[in-house]
PyMOL CGO cylinders between C-alpha atoms (Angstrom):
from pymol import cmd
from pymol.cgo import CYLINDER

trace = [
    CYLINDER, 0.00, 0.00, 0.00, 1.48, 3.08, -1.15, 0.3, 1, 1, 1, 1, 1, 1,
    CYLINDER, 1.48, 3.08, -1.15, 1.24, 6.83, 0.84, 0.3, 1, 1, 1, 1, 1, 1,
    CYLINDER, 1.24, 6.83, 0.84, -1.12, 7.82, -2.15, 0.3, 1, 1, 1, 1, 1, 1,
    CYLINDER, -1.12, 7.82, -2.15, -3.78, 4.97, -1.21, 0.3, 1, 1, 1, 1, 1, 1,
    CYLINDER, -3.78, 4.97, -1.21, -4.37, 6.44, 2.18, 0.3, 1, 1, 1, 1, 1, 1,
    CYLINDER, -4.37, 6.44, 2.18, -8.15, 7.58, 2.73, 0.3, 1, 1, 1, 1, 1, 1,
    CYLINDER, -8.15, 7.58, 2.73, -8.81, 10.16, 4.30, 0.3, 1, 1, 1, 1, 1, 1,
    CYLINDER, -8.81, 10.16, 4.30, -9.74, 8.82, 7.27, 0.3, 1, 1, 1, 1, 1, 1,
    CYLINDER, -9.74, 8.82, 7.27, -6.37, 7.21, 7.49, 0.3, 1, 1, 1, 1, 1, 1,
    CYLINDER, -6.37, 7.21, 7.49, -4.95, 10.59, 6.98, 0.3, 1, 1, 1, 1, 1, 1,
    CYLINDER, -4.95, 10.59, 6.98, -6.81, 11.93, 9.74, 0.3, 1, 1, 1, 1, 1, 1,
    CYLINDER, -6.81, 11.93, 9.74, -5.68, 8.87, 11.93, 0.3, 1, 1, 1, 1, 1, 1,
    CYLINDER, -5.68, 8.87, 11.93, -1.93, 9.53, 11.43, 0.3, 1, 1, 1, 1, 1, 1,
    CYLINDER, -1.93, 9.53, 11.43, -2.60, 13.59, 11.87, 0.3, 1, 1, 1, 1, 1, 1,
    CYLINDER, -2.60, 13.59, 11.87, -3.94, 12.55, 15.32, 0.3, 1, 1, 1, 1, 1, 1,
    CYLINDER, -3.94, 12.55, 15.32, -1.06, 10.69, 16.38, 0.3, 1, 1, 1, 1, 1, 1,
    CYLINDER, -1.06, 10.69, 16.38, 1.45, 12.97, 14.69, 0.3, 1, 1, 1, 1, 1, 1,
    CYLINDER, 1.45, 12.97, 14.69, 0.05, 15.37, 17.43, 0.3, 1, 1, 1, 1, 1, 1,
    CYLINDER, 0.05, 15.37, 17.43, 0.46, 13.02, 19.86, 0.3, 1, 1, 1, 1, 1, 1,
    CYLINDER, 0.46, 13.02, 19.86, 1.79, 9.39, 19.50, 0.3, 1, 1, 1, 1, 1, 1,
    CYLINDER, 1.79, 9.39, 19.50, 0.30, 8.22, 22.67, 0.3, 1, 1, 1, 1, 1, 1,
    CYLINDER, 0.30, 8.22, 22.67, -3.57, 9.65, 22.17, 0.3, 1, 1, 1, 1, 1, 1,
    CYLINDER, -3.57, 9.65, 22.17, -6.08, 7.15, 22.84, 0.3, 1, 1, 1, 1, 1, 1,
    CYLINDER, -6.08, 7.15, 22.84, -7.49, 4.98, 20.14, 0.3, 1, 1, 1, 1, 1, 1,
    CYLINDER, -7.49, 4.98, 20.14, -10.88, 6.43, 21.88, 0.3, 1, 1, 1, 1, 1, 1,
    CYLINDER, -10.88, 6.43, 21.88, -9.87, 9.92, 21.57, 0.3, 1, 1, 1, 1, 1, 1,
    CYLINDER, -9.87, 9.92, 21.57, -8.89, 9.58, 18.23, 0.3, 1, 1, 1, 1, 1, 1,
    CYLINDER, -8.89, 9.58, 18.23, -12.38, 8.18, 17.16, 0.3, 1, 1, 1, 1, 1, 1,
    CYLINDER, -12.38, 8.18, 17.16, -14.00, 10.73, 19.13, 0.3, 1, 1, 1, 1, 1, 1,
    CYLINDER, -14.00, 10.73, 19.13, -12.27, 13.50, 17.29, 0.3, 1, 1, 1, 1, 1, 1,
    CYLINDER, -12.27, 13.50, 17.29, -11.91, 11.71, 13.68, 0.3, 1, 1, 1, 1, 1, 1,
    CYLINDER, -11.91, 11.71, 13.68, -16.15, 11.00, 14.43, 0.3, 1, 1, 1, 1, 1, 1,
    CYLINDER, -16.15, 11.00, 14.43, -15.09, 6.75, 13.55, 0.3, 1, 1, 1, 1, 1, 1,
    CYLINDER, -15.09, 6.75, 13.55, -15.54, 4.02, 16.25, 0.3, 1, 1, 1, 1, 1, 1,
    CYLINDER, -15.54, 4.02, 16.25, -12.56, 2.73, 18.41, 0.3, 1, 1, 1, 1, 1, 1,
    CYLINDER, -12.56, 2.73, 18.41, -12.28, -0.94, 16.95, 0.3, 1, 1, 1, 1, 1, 1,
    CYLINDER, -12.28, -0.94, 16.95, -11.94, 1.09, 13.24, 0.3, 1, 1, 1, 1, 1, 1,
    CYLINDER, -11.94, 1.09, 13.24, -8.91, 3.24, 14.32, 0.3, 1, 1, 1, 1, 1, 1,
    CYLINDER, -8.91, 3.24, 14.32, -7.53, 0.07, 16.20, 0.3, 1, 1, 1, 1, 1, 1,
    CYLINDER, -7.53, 0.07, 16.20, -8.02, -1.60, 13.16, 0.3, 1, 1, 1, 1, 1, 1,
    CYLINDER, -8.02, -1.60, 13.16, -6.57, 1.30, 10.75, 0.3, 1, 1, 1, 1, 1, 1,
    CYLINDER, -6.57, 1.30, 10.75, -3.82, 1.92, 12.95, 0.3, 1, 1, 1, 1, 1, 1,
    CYLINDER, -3.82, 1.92, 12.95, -2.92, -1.87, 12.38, 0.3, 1, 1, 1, 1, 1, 1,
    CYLINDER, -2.92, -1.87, 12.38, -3.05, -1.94, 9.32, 0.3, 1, 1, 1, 1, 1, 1,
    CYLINDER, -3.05, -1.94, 9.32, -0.59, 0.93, 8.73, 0.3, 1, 1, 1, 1, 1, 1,
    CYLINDER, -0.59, 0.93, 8.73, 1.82, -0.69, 11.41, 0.3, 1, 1, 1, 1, 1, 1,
    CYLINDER, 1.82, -0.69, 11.41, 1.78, -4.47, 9.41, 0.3, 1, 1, 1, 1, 1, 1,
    CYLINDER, 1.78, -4.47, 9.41, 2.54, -2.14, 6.06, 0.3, 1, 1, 1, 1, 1, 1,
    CYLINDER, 2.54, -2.14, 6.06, 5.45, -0.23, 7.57, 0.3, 1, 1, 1, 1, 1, 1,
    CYLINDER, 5.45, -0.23, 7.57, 3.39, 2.86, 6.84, 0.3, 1, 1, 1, 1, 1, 1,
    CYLINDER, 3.39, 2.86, 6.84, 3.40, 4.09, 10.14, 0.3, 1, 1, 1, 1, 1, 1,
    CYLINDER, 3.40, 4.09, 10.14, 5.56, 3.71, 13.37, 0.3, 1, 1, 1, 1, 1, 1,
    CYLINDER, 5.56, 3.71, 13.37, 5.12, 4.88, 16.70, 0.3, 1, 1, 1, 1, 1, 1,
    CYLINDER, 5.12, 4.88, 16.70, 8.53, 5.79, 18.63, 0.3, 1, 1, 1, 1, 1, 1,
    CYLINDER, 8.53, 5.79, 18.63, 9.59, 7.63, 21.26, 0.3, 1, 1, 1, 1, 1, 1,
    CYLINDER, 9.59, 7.63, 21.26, 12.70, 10.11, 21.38, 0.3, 1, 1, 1, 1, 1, 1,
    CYLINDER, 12.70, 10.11, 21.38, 14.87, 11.26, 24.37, 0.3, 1, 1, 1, 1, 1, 1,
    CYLINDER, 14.87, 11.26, 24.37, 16.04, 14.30, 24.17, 0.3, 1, 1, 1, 1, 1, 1,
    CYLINDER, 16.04, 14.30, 24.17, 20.29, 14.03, 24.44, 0.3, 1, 1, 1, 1, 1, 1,
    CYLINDER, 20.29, 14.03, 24.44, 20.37, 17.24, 26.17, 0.3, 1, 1, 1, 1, 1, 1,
    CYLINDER, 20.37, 17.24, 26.17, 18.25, 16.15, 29.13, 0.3, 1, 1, 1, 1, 1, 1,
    CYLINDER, 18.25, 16.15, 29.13, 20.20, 12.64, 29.02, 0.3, 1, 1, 1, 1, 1, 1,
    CYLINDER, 20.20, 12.64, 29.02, 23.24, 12.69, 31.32, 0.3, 1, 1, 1, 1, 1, 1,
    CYLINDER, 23.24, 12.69, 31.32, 26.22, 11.10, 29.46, 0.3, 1, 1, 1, 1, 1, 1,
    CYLINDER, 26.22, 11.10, 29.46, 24.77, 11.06, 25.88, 0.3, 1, 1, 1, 1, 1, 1,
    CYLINDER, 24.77, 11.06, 25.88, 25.16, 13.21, 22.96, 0.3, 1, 1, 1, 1, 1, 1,
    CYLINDER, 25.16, 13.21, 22.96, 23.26, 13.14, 19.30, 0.3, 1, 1, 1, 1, 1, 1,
    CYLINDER, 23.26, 13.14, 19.30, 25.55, 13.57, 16.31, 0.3, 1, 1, 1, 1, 1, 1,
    CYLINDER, 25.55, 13.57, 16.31, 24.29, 13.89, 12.63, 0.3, 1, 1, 1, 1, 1, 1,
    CYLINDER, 24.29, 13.89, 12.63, 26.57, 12.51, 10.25, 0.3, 1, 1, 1, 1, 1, 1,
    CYLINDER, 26.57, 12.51, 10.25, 26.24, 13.16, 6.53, 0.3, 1, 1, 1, 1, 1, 1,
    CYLINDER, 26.24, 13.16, 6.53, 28.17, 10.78, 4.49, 0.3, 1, 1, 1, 1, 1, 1,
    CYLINDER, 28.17, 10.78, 4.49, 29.44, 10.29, 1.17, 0.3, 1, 1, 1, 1, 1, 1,
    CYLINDER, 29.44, 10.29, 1.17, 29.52, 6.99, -0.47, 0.3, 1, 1, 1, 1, 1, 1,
    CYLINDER, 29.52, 6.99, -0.47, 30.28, 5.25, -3.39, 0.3, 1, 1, 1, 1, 1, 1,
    CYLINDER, 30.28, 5.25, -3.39, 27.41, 4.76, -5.40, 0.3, 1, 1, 1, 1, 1, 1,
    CYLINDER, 27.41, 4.76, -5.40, 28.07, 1.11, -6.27, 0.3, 1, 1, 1, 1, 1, 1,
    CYLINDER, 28.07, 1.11, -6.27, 28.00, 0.44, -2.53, 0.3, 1, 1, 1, 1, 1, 1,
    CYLINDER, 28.00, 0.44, -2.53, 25.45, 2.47, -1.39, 0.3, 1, 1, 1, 1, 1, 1,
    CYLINDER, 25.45, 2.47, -1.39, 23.07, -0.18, -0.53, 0.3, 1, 1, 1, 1, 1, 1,
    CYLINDER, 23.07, -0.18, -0.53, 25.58, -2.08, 1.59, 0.3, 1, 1, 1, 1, 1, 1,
    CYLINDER, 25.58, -2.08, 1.59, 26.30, 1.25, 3.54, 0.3, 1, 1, 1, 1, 1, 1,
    CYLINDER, 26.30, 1.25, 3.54, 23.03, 1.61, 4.35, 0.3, 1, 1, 1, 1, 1, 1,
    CYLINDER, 23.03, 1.61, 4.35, 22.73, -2.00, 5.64, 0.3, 1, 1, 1, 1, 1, 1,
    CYLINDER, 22.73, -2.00, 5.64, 25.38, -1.82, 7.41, 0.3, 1, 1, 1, 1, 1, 1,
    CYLINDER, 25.38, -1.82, 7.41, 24.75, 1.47, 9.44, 0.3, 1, 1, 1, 1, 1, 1,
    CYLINDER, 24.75, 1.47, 9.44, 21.15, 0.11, 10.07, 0.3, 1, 1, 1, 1, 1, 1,
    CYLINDER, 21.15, 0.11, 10.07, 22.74, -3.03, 12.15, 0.3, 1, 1, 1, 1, 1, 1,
    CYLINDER, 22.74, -3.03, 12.15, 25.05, -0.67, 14.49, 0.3, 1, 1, 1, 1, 1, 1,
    CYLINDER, 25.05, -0.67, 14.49, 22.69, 0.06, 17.45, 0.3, 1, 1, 1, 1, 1, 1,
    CYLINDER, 22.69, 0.06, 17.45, 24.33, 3.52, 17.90, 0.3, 1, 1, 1, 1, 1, 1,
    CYLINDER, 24.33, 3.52, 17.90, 22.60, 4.54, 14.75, 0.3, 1, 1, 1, 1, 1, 1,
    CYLINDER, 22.60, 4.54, 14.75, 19.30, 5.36, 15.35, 0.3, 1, 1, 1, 1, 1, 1,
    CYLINDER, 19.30, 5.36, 15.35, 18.19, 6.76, 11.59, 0.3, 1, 1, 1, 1, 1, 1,
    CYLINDER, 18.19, 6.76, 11.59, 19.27, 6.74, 8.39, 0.3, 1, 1, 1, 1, 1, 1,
    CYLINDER, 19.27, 6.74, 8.39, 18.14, 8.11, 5.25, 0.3, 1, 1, 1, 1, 1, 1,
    CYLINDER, 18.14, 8.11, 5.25, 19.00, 8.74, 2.11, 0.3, 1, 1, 1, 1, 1, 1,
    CYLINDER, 19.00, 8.74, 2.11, 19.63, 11.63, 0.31, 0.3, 1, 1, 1, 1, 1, 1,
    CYLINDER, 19.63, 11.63, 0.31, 19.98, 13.92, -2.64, 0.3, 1, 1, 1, 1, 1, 1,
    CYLINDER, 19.98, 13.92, -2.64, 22.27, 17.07, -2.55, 0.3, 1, 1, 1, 1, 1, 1,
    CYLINDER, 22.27, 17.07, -2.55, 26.34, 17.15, -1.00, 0.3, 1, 1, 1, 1, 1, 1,
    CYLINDER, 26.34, 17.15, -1.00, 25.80, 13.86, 0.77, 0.3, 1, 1, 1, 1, 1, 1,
    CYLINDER, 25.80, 13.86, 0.77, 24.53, 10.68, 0.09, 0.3, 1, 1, 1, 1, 1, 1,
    CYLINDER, 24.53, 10.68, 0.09, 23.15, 9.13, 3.32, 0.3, 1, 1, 1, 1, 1, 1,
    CYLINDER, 23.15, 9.13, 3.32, 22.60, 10.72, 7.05, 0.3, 1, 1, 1, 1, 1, 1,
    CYLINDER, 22.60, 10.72, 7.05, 22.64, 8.66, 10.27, 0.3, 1, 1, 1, 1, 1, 1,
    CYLINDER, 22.64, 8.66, 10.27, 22.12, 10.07, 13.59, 0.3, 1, 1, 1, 1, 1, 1,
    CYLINDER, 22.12, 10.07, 13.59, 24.42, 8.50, 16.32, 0.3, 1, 1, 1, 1, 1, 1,
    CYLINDER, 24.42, 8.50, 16.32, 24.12, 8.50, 19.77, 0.3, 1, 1, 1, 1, 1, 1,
    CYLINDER, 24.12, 8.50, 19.77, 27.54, 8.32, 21.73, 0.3, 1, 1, 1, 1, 1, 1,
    CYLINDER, 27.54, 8.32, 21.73, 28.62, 9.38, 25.11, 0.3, 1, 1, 1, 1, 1, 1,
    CYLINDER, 28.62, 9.38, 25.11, 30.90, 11.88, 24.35, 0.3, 1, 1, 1, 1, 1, 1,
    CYLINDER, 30.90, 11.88, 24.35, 33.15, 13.42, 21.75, 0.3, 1, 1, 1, 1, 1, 1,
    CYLINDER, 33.15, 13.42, 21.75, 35.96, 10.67, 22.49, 0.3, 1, 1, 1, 1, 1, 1,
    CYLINDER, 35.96, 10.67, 22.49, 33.09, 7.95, 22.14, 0.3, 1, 1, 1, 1, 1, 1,
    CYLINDER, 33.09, 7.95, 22.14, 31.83, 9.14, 18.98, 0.3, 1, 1, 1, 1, 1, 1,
    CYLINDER, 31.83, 9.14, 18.98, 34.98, 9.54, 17.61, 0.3, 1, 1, 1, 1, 1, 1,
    CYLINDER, 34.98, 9.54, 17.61, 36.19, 5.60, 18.30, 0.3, 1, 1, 1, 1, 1, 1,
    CYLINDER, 36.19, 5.60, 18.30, 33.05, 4.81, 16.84, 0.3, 1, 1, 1, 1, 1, 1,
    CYLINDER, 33.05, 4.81, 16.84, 33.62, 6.63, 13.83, 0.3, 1, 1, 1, 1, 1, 1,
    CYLINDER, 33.62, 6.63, 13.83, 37.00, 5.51, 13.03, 0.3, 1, 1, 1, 1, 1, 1,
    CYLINDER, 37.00, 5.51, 13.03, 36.30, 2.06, 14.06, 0.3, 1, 1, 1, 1, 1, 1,
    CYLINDER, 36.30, 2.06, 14.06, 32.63, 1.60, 12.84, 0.3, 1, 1, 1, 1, 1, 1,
    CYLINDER, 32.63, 1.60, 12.84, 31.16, 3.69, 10.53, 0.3, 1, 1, 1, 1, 1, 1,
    CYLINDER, 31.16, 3.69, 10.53, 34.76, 4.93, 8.27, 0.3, 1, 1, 1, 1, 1, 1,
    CYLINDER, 34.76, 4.93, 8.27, 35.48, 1.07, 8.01, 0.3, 1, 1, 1, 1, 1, 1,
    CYLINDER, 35.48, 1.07, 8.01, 32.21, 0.13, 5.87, 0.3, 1, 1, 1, 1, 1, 1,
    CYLINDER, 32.21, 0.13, 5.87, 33.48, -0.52, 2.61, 0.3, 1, 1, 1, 1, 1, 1,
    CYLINDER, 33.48, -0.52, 2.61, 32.30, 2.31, -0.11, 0.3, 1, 1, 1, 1, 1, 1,
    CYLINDER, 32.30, 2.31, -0.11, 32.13, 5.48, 2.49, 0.3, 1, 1, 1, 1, 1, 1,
    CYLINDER, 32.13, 5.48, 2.49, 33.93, 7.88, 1.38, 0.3, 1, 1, 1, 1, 1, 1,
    CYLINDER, 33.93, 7.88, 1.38, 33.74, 10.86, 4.10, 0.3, 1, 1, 1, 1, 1, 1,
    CYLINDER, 33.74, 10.86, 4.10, 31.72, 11.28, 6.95, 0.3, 1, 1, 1, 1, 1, 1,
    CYLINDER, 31.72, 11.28, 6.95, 31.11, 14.76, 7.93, 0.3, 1, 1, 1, 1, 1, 1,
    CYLINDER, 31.11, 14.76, 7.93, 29.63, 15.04, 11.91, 0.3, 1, 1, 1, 1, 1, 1,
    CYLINDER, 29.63, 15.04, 11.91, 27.95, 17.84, 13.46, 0.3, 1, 1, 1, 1, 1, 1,
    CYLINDER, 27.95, 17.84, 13.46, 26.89, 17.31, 16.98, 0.3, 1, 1, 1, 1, 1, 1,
    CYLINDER, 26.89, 17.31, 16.98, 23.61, 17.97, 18.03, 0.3, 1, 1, 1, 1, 1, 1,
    CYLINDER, 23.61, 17.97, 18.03, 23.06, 21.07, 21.11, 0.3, 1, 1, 1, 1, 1, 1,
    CYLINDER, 23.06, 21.07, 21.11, 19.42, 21.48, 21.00, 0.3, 1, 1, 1, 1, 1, 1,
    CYLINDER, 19.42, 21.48, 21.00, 16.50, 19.75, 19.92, 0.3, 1, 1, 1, 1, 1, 1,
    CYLINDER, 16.50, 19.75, 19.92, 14.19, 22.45, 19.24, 0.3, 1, 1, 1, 1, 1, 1,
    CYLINDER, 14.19, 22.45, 19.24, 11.16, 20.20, 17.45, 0.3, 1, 1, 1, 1, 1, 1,
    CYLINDER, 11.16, 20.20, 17.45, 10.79, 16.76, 16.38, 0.3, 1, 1, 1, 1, 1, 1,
    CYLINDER, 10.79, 16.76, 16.38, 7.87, 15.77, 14.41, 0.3, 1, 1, 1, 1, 1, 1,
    CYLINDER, 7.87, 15.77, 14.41, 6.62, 14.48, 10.89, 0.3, 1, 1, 1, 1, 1, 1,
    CYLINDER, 6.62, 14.48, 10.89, 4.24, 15.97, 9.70, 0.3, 1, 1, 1, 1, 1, 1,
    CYLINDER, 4.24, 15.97, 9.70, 2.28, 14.20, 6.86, 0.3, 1, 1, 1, 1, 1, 1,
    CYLINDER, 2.28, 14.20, 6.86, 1.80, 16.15, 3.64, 0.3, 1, 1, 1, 1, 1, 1,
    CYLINDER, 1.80, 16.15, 3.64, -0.95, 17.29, 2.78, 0.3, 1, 1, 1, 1, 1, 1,
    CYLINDER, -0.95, 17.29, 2.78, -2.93, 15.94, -0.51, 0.3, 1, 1, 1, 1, 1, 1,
    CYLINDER, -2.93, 15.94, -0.51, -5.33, 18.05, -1.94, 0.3, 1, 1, 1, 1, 1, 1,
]
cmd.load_cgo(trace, "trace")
């Protein structure tokens, strides 16, 4: 099921817990006028199709002894695949993406320190076969975190 084949009730759904990933199924029907077994059911449906996934995130600055980097790497394009599997197995990665622009790929690291994410670097991420540089800025401040799903009409 592609993005495009959401209803708009779906749509509605996922605005709800955009807002607010723990709402109540109940106060999402209330408020998207549906019962609670349909958004239960929805909501499913969209977690079995990878379409949607609830998380939680910790802000590093309120974390003793932890520290968010953003790393923006180039990469070879015959092994960008592999890079991105192998950044998605290191549990000190907790995103990656892929892009279009200067770099190829960002993953966001969590380390300890500068000393931490700096071993982990060099030992880790600059070994994968096919990166070519990894440019890290650390993170100071979250200021937000949220998707937001585009609108369609």
């Amino acid at each position: 099921m592609a993005q495009d084949s959401l209803d708009h009730l779906d749509r509605a759904i996922l605005h709800q817990l955009e807002e607010d990933g723990r709402r109540a199924f109940r106060e999402i029907a209330r408020v998207v006028g549906t019962s609670e077994a349909t958004v239960r059911a929805r909501v499913k449906r969209m977690q079995d199709l990878e379409i949607l996934r609830i998380v939680a995130f910790a802000d590093p600055k309120r974390l003793s002894n932890q520290q968010l980097t953003i790393a923006m790497l180039t990469v070879d394009p015959q092994h960008h695949r592999d890079v991105v599997a192998a950044l998605t197995k290191l549990p000190q990665i907790s995103y990656v993406s892929t892009l279009l622009g200067r770099a190829d790929v960002c993953a966001e690291i969590a380390s300890a320190d500068n000393v931490d994410l700096w071993e982990f670097l060099e030992n880790e991420v600059h070994t994968i076969e096919g990166v070519r540089s990894v440019e890290a800025m650390s993170v100071v401040h979250v200021h937000k975190l949220r998707y937001v799903t585009p609108p369609t009409d």
